[in-house]
C-alpha positions as CSV (number, residue, x, y, z in Angstrom):
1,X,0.0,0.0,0.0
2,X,1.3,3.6,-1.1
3,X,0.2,6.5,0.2
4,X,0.8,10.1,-2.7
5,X,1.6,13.2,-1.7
6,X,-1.2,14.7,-0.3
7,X,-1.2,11.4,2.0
8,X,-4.0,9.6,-0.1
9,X,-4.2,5.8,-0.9
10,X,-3.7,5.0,-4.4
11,X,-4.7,1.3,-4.1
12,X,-8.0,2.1,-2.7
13,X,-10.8,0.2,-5.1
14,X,-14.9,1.3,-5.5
15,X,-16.2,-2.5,-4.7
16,X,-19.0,-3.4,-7.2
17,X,-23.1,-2.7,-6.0
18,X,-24.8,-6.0,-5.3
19,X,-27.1,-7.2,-8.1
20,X,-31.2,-9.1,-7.2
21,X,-30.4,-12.5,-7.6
22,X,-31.8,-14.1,-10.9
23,X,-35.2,-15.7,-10.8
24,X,-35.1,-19.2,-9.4
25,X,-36.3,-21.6,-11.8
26,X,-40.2,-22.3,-12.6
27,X,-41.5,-24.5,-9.8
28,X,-45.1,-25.4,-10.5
29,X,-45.0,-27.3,-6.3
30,X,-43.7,-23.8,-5.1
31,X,-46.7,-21.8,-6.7
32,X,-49.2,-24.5,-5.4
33,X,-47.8,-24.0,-1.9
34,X,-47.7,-20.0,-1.8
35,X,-51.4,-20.2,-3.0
36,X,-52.6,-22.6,-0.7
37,X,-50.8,-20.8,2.3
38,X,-52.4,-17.5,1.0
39,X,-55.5,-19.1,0.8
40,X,-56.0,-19.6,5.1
41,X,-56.4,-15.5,5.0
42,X,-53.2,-14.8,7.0
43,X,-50.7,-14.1,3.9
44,X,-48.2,-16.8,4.8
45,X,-47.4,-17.7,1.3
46,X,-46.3,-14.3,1.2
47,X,-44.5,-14.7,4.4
48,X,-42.6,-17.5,2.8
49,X,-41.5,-15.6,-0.1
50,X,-40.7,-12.5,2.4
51,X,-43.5,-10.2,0.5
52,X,-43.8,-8.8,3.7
53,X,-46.2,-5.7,3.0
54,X,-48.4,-8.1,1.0
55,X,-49.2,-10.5,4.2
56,X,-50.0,-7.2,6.2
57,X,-52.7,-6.6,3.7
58,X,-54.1,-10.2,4.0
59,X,-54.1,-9.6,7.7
60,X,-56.0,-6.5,7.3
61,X,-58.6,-7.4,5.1
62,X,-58.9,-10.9,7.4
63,X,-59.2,-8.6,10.8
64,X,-62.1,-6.5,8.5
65,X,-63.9,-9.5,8.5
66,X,-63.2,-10.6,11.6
67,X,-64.6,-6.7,12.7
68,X,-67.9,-7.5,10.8
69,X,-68.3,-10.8,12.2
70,X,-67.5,-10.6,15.6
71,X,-70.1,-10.9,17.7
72,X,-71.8,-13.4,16.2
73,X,-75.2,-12.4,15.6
74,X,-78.8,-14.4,14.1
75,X,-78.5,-13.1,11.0
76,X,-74.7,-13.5,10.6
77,X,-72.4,-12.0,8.2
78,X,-73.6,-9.7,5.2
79,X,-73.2,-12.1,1.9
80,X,-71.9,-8.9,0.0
81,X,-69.0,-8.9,2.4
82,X,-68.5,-12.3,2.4
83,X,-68.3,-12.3,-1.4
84,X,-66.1,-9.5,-1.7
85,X,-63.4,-11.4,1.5
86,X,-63.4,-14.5,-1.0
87,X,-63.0,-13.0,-4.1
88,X,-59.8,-11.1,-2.1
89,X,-58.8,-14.4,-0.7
90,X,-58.9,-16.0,-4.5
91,X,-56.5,-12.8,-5.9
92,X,-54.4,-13.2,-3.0
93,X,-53.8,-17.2,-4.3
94,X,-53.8,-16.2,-7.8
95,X,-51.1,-13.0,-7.4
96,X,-48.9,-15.3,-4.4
97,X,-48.9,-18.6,-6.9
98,X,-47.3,-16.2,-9.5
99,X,-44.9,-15.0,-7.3
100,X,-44.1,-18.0,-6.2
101,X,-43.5,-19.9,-9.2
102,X,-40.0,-18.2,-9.2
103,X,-39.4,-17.4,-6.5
104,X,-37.1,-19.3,-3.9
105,X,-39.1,-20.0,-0.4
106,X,-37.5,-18.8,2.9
107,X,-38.7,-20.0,6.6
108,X,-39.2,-23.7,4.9
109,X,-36.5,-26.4,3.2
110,X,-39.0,-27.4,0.3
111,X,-42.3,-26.7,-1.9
112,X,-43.8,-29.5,-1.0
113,X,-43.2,-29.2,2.6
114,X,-44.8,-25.3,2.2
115,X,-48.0,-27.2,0.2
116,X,-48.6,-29.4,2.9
117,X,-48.7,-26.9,5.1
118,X,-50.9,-25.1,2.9
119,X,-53.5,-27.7,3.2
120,X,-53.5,-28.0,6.7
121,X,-53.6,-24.5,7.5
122,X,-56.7,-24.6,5.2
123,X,-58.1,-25.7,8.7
124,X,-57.8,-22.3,9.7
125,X,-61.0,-20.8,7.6
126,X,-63.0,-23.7,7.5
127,X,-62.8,-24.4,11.4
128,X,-63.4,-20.4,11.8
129,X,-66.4,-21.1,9.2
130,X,-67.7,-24.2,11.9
131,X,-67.0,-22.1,15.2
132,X,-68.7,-19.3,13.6
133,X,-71.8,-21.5,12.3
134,X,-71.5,-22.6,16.3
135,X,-71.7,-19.4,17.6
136,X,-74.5,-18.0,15.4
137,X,-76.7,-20.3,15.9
138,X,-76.4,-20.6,20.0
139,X,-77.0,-16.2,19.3
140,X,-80.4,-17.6,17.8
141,X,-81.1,-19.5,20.5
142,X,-80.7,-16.6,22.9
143,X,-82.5,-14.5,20.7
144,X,-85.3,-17.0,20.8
145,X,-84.8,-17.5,24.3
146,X,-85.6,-13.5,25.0
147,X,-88.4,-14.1,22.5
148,X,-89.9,-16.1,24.7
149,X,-88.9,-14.2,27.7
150,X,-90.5,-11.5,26.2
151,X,-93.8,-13.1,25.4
152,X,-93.5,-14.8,29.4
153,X,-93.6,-11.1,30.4
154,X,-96.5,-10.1,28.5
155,X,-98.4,-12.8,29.7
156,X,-98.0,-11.6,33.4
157,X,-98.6,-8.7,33.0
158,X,-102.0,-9.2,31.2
159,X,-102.8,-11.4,33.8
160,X,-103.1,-8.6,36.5
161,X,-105.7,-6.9,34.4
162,X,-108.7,-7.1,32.7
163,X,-108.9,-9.4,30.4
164,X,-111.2,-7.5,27.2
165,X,-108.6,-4.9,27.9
166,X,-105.6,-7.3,27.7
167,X,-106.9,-9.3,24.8
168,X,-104.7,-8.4,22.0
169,X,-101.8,-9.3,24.5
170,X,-102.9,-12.9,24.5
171,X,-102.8,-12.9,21.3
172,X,-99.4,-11.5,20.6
173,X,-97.9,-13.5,23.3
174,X,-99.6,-16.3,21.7
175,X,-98.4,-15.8,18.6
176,X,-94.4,-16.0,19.6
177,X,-95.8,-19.4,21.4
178,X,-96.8,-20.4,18.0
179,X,-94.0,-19.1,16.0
180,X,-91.1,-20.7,18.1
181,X,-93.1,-24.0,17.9
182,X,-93.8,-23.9,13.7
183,X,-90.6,-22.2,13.2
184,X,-87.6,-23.1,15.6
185,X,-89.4,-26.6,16.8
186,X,-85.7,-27.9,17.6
187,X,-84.7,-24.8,19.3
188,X,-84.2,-24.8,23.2
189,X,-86.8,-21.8,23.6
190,X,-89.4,-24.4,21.6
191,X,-89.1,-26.7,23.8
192,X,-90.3,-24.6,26.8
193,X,-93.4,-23.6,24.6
194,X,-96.1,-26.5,26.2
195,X,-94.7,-25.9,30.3
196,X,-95.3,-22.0,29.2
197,X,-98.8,-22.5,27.7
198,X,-99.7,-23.8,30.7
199,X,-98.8,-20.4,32.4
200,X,-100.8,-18.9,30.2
201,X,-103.9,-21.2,30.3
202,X,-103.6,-20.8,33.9
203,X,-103.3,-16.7,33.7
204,X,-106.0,-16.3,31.2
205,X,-108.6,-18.4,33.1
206,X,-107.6,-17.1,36.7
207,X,-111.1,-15.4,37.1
208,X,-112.2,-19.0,37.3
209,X,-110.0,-20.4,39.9
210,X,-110.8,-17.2,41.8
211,X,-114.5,-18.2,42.0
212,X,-115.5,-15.3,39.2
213,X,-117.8,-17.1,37.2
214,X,-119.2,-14.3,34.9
215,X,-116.1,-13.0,34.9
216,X,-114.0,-15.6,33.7
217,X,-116.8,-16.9,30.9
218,X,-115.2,-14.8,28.3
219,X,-111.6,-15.4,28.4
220,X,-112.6,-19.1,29.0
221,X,-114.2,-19.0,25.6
222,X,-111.2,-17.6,23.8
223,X,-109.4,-20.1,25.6
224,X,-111.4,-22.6,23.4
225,X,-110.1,-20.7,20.3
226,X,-106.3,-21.3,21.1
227,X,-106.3,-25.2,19.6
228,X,-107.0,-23.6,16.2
229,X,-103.4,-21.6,16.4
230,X,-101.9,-24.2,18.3
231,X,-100.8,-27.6,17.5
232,X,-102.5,-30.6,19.2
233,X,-98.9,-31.5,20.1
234,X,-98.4,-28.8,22.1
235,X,-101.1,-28.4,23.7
236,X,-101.6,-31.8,24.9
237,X,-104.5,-32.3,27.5
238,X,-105.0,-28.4,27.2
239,X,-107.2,-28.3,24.1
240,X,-110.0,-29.0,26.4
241,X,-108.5,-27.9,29.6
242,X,-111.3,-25.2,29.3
243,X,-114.3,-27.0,28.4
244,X,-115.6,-28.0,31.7
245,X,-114.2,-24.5,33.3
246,X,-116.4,-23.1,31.3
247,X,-119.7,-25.1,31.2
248,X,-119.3,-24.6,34.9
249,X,-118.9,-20.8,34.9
250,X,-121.8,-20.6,32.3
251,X,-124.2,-22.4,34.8
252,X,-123.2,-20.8,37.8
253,X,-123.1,-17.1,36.6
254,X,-126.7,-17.5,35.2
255,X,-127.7,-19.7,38.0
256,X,-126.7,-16.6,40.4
257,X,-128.8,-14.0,37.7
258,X,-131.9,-15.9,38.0
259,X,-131.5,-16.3,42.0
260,X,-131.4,-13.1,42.2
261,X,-133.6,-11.6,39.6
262,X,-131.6,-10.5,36.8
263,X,-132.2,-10.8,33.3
264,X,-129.4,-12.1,31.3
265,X,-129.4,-15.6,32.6
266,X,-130.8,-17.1,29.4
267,X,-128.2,-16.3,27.4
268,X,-125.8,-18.1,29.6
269,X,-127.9,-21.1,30.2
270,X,-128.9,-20.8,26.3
271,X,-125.1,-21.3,25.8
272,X,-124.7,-24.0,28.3
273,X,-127.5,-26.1,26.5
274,X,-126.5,-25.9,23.3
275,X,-122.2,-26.0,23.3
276,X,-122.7,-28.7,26.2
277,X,-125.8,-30.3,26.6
278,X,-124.7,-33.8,27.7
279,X,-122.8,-32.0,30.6
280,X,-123.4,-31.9,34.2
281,X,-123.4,-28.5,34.5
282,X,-126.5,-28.9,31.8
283,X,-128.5,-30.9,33.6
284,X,-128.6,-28.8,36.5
285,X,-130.5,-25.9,34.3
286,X,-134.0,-27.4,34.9
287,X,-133.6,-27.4,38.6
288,X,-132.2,-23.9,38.6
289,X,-135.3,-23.0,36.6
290,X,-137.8,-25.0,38.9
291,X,-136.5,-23.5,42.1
292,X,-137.0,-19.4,40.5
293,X,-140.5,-20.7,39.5
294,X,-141.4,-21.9,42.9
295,X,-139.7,-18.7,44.7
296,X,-141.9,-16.4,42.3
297,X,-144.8,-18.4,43.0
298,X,-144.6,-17.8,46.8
299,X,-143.7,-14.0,46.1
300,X,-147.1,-13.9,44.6
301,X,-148.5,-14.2,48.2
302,X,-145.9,-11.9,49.4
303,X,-145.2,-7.9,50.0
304,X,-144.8,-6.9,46.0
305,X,-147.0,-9.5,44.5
306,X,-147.2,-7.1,40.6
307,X,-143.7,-7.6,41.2
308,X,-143.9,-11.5,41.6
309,X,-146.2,-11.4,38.4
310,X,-144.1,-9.5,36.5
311,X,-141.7,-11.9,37.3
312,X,-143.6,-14.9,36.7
313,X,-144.6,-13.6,32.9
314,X,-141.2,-12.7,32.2
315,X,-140.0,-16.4,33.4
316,X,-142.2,-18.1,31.3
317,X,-141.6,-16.3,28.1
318,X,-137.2,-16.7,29.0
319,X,-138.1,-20.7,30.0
320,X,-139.5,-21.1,26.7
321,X,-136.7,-19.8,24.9
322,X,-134.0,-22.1,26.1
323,X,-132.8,-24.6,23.6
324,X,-133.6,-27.5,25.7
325,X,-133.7,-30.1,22.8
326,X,-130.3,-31.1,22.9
327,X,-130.5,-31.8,26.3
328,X,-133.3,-33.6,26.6
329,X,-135.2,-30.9,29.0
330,X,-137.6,-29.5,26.5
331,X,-140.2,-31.5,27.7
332,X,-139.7,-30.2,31.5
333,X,-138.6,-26.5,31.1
334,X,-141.7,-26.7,28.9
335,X,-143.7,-27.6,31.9
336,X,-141.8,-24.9,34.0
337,X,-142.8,-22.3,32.0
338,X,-146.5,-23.3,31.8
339,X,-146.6,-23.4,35.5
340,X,-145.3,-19.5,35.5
341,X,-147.9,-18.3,33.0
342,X,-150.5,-20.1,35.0
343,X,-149.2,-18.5,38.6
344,X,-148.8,-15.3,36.7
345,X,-152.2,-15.5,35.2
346,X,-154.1,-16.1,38.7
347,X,-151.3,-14.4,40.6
348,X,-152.6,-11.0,38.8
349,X,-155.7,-10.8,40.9
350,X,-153.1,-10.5,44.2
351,X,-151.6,-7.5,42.6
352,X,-154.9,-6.2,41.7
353,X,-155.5,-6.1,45.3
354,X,-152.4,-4.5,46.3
355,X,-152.7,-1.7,43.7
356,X,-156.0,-0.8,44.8
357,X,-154.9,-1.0,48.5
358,X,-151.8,1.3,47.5
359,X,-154.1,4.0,46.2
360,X,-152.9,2.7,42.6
361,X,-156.9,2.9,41.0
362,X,-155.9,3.5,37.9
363,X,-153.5,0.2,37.4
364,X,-155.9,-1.9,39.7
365,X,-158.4,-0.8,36.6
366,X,-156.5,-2.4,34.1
367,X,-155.1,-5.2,36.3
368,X,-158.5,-6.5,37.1
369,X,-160.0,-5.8,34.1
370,X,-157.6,-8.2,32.7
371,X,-157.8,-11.0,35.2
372,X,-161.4,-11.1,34.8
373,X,-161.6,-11.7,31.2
374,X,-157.9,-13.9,31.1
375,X,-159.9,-16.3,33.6
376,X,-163.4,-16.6,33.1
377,X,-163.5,-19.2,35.5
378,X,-161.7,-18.3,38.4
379,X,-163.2,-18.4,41.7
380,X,-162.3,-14.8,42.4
381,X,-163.4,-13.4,39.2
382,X,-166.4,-12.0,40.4
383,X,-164.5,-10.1,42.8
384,X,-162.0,-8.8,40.3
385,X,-165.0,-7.4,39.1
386,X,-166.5,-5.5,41.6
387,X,-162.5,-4.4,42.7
388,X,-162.2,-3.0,39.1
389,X,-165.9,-1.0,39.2
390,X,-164.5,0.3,42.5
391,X,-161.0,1.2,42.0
392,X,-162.5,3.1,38.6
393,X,-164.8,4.9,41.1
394,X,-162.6,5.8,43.4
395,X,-160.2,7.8,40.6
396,X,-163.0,10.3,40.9
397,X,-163.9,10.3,44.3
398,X,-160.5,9.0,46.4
399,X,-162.7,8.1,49.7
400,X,-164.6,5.8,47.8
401,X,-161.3,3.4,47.7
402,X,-160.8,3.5,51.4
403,X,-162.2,-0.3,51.7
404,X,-161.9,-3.2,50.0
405,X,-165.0,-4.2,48.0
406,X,-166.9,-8.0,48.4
407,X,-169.7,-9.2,46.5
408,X,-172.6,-8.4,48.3
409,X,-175.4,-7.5,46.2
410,X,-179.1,-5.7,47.1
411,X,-180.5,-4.3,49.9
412,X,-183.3,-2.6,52.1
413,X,-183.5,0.9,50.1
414,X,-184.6,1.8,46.7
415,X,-182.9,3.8,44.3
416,X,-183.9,5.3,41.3
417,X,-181.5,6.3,39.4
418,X,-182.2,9.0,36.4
419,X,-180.1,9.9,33.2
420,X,-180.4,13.6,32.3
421,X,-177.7,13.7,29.6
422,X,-177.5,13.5,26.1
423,X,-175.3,10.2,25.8
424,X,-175.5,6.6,27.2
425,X,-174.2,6.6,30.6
426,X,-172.9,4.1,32.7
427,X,-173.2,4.4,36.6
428,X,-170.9,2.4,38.8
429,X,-171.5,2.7,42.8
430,X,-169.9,1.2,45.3
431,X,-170.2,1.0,49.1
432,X,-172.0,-1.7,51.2
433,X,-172.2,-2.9,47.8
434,X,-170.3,-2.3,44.1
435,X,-172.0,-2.6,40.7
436,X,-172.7,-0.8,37.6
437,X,-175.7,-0.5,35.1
438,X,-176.3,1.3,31.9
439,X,-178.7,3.9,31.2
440,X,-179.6,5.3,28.0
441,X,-179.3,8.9,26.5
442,X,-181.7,11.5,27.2
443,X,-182.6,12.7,24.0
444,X,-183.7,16.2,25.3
445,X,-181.3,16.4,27.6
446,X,-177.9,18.3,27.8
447,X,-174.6,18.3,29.3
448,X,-173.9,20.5,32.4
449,X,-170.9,23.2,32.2
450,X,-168.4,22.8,35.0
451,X,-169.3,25.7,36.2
452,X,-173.1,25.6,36.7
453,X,-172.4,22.3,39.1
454,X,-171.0,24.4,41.7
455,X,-174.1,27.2,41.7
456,X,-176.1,26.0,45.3
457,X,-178.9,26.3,43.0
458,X,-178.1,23.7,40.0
459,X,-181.2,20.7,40.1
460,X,-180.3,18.3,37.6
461,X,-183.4,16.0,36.6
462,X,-185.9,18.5,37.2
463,X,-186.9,19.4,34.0
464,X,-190.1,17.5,34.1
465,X,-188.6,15.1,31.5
466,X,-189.2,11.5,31.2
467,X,-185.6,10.4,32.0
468,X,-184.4,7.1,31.2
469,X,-183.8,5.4,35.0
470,X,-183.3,2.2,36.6
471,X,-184.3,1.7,40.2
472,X,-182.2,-0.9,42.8
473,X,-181.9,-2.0,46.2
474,X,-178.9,-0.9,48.2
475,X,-177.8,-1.2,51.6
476,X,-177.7,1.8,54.6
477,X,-174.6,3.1,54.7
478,X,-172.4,5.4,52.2
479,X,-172.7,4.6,48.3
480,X,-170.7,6.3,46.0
481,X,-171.8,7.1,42.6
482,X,-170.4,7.9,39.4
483,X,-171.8,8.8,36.1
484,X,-169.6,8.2,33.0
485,X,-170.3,8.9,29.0
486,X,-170.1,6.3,27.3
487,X,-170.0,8.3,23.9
488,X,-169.1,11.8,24.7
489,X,-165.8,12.4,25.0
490,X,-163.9,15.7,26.6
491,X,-167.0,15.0,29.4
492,X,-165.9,14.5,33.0
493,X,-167.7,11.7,35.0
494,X,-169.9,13.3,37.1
495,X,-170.1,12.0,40.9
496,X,-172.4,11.8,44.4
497,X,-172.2,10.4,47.5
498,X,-175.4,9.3,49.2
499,X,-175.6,8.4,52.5
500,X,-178.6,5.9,52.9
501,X,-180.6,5.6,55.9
502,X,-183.7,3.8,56.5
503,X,-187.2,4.6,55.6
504,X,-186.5,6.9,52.8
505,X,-186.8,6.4,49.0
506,X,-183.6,7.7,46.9
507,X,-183.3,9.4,43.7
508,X,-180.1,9.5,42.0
509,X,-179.6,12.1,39.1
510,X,-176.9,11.1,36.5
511,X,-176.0,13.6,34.4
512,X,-172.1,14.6,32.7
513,X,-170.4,17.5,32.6
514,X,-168.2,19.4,30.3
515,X,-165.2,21.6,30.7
516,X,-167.1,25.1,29.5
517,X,-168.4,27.6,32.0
């Protein structure tokens, strides 16, 4: 070594730049295995052939996925992503196998050592594809699982109200009961559906357990509606779990109405006979029925006896309604209802009596007037009678209803009673006695203004006419008359009261009045 003047080297030498090695030869085995290792989604063919930046991207695009795919959820990855991650997957094999066809490996001795490998990493992607497929489906059990939770909710809640305010609850909650069993019948939440549909039998009919019979009729009947959204299977036993519930709630809720006098028992024993009428509950309507005839009956005899009647009238028209055919009890609730027309018929003489002891003359009218021509042969028809001239009586002259009439007829004293007005009259009295007669018109006669009856000088039937009269035989004591038109109308009845005594002859002036002065 020399060193010149200025105390340089002159042997010092540039050594040459290094050159890329030359291609290795084509090796199909060496492409295989860099594609294959590409292909587990972790760039590890490009590992082998130290394309370092390359594998990051494999990771990346692998931990996008993974990103999108973690937590596992029902409805599991998007296909568009799952398209596009393959499609990735298949360039990254395509672009490593070309790099690898010449290019030597590093990390492993030989190609077909690097394929192998390939092939059992492929492991990697189709175990994640199983673990995934594993996890996804227990995410659909839990989602089911809360489904039902869900719907278990619902149910308990709706059972602490109402139910017609709850009803599309039931339903909805029914519904998920329904879908989980069509739909998911090998899931974990299916398999709980029959142990909760006895919950929900159970909540739904709680108004019967709880001794509500009215109350629980209605959600027992949509109870009988359930088997047609529900399989046989899982219902089991419970497609008729309501049947006797409710044949029992139907009899006692209308069995309670009629004991005490309400109206809408027929429909519920209606219902009983007809959706079961080879039931228990269904034979026990015609006793029901037979025990409210007999207790109306009595009350006939009782305090309110127009209220028994109306009772008895209404009885027999419901009895005959119920569709007893089915049952075999038309024959007897036939009979039933008879016997309440027939109590009601004679039982209206009873209320008669009451109305006219109330004061009531213008109902015991009617009342009477109707018994006496419903029963022709009763014994106490002819009473009715003279109660109905009496009570009409007494509308005009109150005191004149102050005693019960009998049917006493005659007496010691004559009266004659005229008619000095224009129209057929009729004359009821009663007293000692009650009757009533008709007397023809006076043809020259007139009615009397209101106002002329109270002058202390107005004389009816002493114009010197021959007036139409009638003379009978009445008792001492007080008679009240009255006078009624029988063709005139705006006329008021005209009335007297004669007090008979002994040893005198009567005449009694008939005569109507009108409203002018």
């Amino acid at each position: 070594m020399s060193w010149d003047q200025h105390g340089a080297r002159d042997d010092f030498v540039i050594p040459p730049m290094p050159t890329a090695p030359p291609p290795a030869p084509a090796n199909p085995w060496r492409a295989v295995a860099v594609a294959l290792l590409n292909l587990s989604g972790l760039g590890l063919g490009y590992a082998v052939v130290r394309r370092w930046g390359l594998m990051a991207v494999c990771w990346v695009a692998t931990a996008i996925l993974l990103l999108v795919a973690l937590p596992a959820d029902p409805d599991g990855v998007p296909g568009s992503t799952v398209v596009i991650y393959l499609i990735f997957l298949v360039l990254a094999a395509v672009h490593g196998a070309s790099v690898g066809l010449r290019t030597r490996l590093a990390l492993l001795p030989s190609a077909l050592i690097a394929a192998a490998l390939g092939v059992v990493l492929l492991a990697v992607p189709a175990g994640g594809v199983v673990l995934y497929d594993g996890a996804r489906d227990e995410a659909t059990e839990q989602m089911l699982l809360d489904r039902l939770e869900r719907a278990d909710k619902l149910v308990e809640k709706s059972g602490k109200q109402s139910f017609d305010t709850v009803k599309s609850d039931y339903r909805r909650a029914l519904a998920v009961y329904s879908a989980l069993s069509d739909d998911h019948p090998d899931s974990r939440a299916a398999q709980r559906v029959p142990d909760r549909l006895e919950t929900y039998y159970a909540t739904v009919g709680a108004p019967y357990t709880q001794k509500n019979y009215c109350t629980a009729v209605t959600p027992l009947k949509y109870l009988r509606t359930v088997p047609r959204t529900m399989s046989k299977k899982d219902l089991g036993n419970l497609s008729t779990w309501p049947d006797d519930r409710l044949a029992t709630s139907l009899y006692e809720c209308a069995a309670a109405s009629l004991s005490g006098g309400g109206g809408d028992w027929t429909s519920q024993f209606g219902e009983l006979l007809s959706t079961f009428p080879k039931s228990e509950q269904a034979g026990k309507v015609e006793p029901a029925v037979k025990t409210a005839v007999d207790k109306a009956v009595r009350s006939v005899g009782g305090k309110d006896p127009c209220e028994a009647v109306q009772q008895l009238e209404s009885l027999s028209t419901q009895v005959r309604g119920l569709p007893g055919e089915q049952a075999g009890l038309a024959d007897t609730l036939g009979k039933d209802a008879d016997r309440a027309s027939q109590s009601a018929t004679s039982g209206t003489y009873a209320c008669g009596v009451d109305q006219y002891r109330d004061g009531s003359f213008s109902d015991a009218v009617t009342t009477m007037n109707d018994f006496a021509k419903n029963n022709p042969h009763h014994k106490n028809r002819a009473r009715a009678q003279k109660i109905a001239i009496a009570a009409e009586v007494a509308q005009t002259v109150p005191a004149a209803g102050k005693r019960l009439p009998t049917t006493a007829s005659g007496g010691s004293i004559s009266v004659t009673v005229k008619n000095d007005s224009p129209d057929d009259i009729t004359v009821l009295f009663t007293g000692p006695v009650t009757g009533s007669f008709t007397l023809k018109a006076c043809g020259s006669c007139h009615s009397y203004s209101l106002g002329s009856t109270l002058g202390l000088g107005f004389k009816p039937c002493s114009g010197g006419k021959n007036y139409p009269q009638r003379t009978i035989r009445l008792p001492v004591g007080t008679t009240y008359f009255v006078h009624k038109s029988r063709t005139g109308l705006g006329k008021s009845p005209a009335s007297d009261t004669a007090k008979l005594r002994p040893g005198y002859i009567y005449t009694e002036c008939a005569y109507t009045t009108s409203l002018g002065y």
